[in-house]
C-alpha positions as CSV (number, residue, x, y, z in Angstrom):
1,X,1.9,-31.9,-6.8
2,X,0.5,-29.6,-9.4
3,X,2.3,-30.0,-12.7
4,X,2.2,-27.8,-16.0
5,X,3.9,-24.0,-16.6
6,X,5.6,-21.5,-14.5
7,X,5.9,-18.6,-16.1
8,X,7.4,-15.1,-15.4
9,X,5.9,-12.1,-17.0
10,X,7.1,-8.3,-16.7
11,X,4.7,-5.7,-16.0
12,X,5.5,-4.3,-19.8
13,X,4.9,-7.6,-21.2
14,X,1.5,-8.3,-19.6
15,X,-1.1,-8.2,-22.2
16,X,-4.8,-7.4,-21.9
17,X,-5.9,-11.3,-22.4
18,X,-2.9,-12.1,-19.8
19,X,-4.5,-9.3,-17.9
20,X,-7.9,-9.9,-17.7
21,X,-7.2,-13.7,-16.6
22,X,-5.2,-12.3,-13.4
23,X,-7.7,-10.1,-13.1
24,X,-10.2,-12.9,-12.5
25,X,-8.4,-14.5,-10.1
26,X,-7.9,-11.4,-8.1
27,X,-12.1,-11.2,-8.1
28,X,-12.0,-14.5,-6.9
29,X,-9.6,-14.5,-3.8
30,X,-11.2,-11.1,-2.9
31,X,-14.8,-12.1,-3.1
32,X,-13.5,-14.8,-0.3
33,X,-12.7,-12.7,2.2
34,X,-13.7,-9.0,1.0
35,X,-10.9,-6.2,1.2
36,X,-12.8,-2.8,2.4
37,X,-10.7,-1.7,-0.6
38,X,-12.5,-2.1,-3.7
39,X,-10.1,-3.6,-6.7
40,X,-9.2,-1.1,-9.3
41,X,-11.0,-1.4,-12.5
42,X,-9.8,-3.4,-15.1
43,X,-9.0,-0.4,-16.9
44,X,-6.4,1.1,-14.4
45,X,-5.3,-2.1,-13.7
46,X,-4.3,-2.4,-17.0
47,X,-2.2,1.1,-16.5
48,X,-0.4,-0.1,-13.2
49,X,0.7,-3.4,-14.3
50,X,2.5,-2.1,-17.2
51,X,4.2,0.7,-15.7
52,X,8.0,0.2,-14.8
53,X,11.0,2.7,-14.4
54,X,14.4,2.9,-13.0
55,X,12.8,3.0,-9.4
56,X,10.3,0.1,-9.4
57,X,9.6,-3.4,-11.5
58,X,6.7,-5.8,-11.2
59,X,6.7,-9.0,-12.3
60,X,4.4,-12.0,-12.0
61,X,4.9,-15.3,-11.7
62,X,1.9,-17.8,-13.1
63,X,1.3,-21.3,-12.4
64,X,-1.4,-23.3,-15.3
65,X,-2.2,-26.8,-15.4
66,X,-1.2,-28.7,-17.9
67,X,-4.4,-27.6,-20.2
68,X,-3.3,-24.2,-20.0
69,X,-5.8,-22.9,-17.0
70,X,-4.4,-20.5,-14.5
71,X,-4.5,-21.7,-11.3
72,X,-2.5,-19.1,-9.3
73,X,0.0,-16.3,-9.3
74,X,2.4,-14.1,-7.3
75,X,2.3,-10.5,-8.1
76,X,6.2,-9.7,-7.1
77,X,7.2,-5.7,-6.9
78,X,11.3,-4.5,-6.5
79,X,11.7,-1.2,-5.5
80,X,15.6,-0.4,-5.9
81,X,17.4,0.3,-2.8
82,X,15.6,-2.1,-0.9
83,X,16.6,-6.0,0.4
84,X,13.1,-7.1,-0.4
85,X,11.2,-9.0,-2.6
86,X,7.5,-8.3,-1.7
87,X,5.4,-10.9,-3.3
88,X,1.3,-11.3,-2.8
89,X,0.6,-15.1,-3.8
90,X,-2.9,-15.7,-4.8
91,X,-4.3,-19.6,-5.4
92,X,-7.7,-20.5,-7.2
93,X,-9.6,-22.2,-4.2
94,X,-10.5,-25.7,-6.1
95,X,-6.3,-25.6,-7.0
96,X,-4.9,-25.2,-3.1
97,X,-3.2,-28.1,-1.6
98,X,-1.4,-29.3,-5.2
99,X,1.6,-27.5,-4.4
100,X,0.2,-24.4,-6.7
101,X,1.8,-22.2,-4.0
102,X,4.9,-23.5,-3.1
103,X,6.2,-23.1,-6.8
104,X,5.4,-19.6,-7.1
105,X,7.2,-19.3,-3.8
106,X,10.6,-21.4,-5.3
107,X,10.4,-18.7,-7.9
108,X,9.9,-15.7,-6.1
109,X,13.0,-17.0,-4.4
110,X,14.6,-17.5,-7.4
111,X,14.1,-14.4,-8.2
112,X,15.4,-12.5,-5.0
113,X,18.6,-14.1,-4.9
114,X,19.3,-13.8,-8.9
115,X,18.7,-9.7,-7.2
116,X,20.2,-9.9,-4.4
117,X,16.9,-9.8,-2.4
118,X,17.4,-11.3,1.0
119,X,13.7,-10.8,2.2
120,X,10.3,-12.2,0.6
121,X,7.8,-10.3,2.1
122,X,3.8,-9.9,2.2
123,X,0.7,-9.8,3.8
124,X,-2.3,-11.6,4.5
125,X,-5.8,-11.1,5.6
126,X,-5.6,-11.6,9.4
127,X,-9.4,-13.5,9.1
128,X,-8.0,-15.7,6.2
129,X,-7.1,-18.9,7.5
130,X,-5.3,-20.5,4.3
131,X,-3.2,-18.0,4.0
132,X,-2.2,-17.8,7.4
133,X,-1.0,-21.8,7.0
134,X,0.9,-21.0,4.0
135,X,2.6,-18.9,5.8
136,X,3.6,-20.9,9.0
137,X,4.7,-24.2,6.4
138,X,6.7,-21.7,4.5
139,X,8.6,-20.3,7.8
140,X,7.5,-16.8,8.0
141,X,7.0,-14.5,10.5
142,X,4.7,-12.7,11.5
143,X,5.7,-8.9,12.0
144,X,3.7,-6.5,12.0
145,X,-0.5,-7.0,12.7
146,X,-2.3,-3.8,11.2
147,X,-5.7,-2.4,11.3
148,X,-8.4,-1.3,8.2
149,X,-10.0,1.4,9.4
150,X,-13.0,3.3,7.5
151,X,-14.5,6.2,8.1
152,X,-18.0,7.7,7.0
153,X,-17.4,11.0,5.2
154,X,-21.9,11.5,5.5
155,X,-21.4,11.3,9.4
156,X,-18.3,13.7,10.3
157,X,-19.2,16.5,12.5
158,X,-18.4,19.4,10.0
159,X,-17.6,22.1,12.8
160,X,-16.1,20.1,14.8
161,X,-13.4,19.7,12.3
162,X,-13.4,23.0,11.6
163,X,-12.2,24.2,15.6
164,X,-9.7,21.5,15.3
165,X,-8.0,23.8,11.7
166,X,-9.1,26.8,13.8
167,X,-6.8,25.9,16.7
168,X,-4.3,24.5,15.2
169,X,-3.8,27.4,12.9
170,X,-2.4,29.5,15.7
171,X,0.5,28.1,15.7
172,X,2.5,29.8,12.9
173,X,2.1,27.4,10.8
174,X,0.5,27.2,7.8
175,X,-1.3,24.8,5.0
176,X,-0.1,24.2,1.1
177,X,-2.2,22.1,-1.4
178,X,0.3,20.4,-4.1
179,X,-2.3,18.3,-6.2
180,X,-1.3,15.4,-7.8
181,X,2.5,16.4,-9.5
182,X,4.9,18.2,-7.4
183,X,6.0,21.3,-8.6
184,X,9.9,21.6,-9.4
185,X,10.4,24.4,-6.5
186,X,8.9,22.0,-3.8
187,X,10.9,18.9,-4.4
188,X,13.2,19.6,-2.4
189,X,11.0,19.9,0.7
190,X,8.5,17.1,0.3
191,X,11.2,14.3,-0.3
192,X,12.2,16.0,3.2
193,X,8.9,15.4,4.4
194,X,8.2,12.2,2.9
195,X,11.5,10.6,4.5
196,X,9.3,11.4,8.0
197,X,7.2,8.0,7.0
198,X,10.3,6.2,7.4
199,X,9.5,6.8,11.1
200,X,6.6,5.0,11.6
201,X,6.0,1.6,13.1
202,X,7.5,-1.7,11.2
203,X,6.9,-4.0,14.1
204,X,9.3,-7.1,13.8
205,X,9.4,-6.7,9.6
206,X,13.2,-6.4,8.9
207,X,12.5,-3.4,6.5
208,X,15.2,-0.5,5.8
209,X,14.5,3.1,5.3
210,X,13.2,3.6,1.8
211,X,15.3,5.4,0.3
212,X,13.4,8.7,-1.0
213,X,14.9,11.0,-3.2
214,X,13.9,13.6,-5.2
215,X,13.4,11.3,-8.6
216,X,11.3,8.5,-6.3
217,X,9.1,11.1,-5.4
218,X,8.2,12.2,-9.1
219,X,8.2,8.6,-10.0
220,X,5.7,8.1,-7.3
221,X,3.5,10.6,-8.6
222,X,3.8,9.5,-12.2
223,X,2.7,6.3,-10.9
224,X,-0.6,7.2,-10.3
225,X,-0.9,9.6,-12.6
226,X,-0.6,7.0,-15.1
227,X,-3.2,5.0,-13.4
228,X,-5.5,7.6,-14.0
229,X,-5.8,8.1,-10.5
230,X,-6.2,11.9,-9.1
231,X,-4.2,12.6,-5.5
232,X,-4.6,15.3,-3.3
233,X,-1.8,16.2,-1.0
234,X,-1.9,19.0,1.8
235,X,1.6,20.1,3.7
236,X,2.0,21.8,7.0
237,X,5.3,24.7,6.3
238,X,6.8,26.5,9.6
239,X,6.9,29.7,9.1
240,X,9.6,30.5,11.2
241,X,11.8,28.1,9.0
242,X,10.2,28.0,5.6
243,X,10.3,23.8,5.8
244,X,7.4,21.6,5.6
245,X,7.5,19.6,8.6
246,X,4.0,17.8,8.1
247,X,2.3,15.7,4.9
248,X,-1.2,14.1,4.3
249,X,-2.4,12.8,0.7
250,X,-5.1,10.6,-0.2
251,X,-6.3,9.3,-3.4
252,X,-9.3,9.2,-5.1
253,X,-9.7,5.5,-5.6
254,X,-13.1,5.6,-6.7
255,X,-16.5,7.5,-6.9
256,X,-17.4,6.9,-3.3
257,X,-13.6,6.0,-2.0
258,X,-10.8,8.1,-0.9
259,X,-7.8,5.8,0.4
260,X,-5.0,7.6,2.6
261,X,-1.9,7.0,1.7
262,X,0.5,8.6,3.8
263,X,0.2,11.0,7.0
264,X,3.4,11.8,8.4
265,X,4.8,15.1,11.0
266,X,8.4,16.0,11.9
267,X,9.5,14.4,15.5
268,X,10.3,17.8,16.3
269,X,6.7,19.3,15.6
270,X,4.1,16.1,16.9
271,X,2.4,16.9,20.1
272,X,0.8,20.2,18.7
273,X,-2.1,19.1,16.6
274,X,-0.7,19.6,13.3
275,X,-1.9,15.5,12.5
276,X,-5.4,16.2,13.4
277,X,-5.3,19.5,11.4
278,X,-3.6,17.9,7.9
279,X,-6.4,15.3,8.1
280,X,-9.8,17.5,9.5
281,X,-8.4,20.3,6.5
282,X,-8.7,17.0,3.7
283,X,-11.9,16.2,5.2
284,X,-13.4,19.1,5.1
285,X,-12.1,19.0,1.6
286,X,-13.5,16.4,0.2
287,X,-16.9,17.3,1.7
288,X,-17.1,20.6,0.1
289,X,-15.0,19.1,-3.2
290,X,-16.2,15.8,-3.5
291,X,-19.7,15.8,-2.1
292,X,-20.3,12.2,-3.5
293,X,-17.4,10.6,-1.7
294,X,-18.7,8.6,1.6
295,X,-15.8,6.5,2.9
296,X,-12.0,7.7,3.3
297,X,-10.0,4.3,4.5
298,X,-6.6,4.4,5.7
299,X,-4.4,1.2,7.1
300,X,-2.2,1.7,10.4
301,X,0.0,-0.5,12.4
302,X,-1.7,-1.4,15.6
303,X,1.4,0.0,17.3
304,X,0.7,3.5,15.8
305,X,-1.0,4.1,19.0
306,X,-0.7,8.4,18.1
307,X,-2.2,7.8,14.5
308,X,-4.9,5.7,15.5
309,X,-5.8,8.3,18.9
310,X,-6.7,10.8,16.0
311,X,-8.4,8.7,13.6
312,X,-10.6,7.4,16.9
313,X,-10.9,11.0,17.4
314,X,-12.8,11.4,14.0
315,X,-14.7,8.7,13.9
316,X,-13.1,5.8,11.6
317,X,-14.1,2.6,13.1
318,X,-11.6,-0.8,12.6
319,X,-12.9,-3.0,9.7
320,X,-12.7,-6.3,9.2
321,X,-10.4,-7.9,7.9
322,X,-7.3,-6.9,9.2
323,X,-3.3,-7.2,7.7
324,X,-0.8,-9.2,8.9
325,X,2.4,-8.6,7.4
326,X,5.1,-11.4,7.1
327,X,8.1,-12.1,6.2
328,X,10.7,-15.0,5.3
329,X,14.4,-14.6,5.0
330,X,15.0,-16.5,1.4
331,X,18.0,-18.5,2.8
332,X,16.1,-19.9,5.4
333,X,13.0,-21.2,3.4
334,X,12.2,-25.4,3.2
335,X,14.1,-27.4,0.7
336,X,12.2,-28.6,-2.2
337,X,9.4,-25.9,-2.1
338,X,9.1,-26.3,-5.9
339,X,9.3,-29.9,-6.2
């Protein structure tokens, strides 16, 4: 069993040194099994760490030896509303097998019941066989299995994209850009629209609607603003009704990477292209806007069988590795995890 410090730092309180040395680790877990998604740079990583609100805290939990060296942590986010503590454990290879993680996990559960959190959850690469072993000796679950999908922005087929905004545009419906910060007059309708995501497929992850309102939506958006990241949103509004009844934003991760975040259309308006349109019309986009990017990546459950049909359709190909996402009821975890 590992011995030395555990410590538990808010996002606020996470100075650059403190930074830079989870930082490191991150580069070394990823450079195991490489992510499609780049790591932010150390700069924005910086920004998100420390930002905190009403809506969501992070906190991280750190494990060093007894001469001080960091040997793992567990990045823990608590969005309010929610029963879960997510939590994304990372160990230092040559430090695995001393008992490293099971201390960060006796904390994180520590830390959900002293907030009422009945739910650890997290994910794993699904080619990453330590992880996957943590998990089983810790109890969880496997719930939901999800695939990385990429797409090559160099190779789309420009007009065929086109037909498919062409055709779609028939349909009295029609396309709004909000950039980055919501404006005041269309809150209303995109924490409508953004409620739609609560739709899509959770698998068997024990995971209640989040809870959008109006100020989660701005706070969302300040998020990344205050990572310095730029996001581009386009909405489908019926013009029959005046509601939006479709979404699709992406952001712009990094010089050559877009990364989707959400895509979501009204039950009552799927079967009518209005998916393939919101994504073809950000596409297109980004080709005439952003002629440097070359890959847009996007994660899906593999039970999103409608989602992934239209990214098939334009060409993003699965990825390795794949997610798995698991989960652990607190209660029900082993005695003596951090002993």
């Amino acid at each position: 069993m590992a011995t030395g410090e555990v410590r538990v730092v808010a996002g606020p309180d996470q100075d650059d040194a403190l930074i830079a040395e989870i930082y490191a680790i991150q580069q070394a877990t990823h450079a195991e099994s490489p992510d499609p998604m780049d790591l932010l740079p150390l700069p924005q990583e910086m920004a998100m760490r420390r930002i905190q609100d009403e809506h969501y805290r992070w906190l991280t939990i750190l494990v060093r030896n007894e001469a001080g060296t960091l040997m793992g942590l567990a990045d823990c986010s608590l969005l309010e509303g929610m029963d879960v503590l997510q939590c994304a454990v990372r160990v230092l290879a040559p430090h695995r097998r001393q008992g490293v993680g099971r201390r960060l996990v006796a904390e994180a559960a520590r830390i959900a019941r002293a907030e009422g959190r009945q739910l650890l959850q997290g994910s794993t690469l699904d080619n990453f066989q330590p992880a996957q072993a943590f998990c089983d000796h810790l109890g969880a679950k496997a719930g939901l299995a999800i695939r990385n999908s990429r797409l090559d922005l160099q190779a789309i087929d420009a007009a065929e994209l086109q037909g498919w905004v062409d055709a779609a545009q028939q349909q009295s419906c029609s396309l709004l850009w909000l950039d980055n910060q919501t404006p005041e007059q269309w809150l209303s309708e995109v924490t409508n629209v953004m409620r739609v995501m609560n739709t899509a497929p959770t698998g068997e992850l024990e995971s209640a609607d989040v809870p959008w309102s109006e100020a989660l939506v701005k706070a969302n958006e300040e998020y990344f603003a205050q990572m310095g990241l730029e996001r581009w949103a386009c909405y489908i509004r019926d013009d029959h009704t005046g509601h939006l009844v479709g979404m699709h934003d992406v952001l712009l991760w990094s010089r050559e990477t877009l990364a989707i975040q959400n895509t979501a259309v009204a039950p009552s308006h799927r079967g009518r292209g209005l998916g393939k349109w919101l994504k073809a019309a950000m596409i297109l986009r980004v080709r005439r806007e952003r002629p440097e990017g070359r890959w847009m990546v996007t994660l899906n459950a593999h039970s999103n069988a409608g989602m992934l049909a239209i990214n098939d359709q334009l060409g993003f190909a699965p990825t390795d590795p794949g997610l798995v996402a698991w989960q652990v009821r607190v209660a029900e975890l082993p005695d003596g995890l951090g002993t």
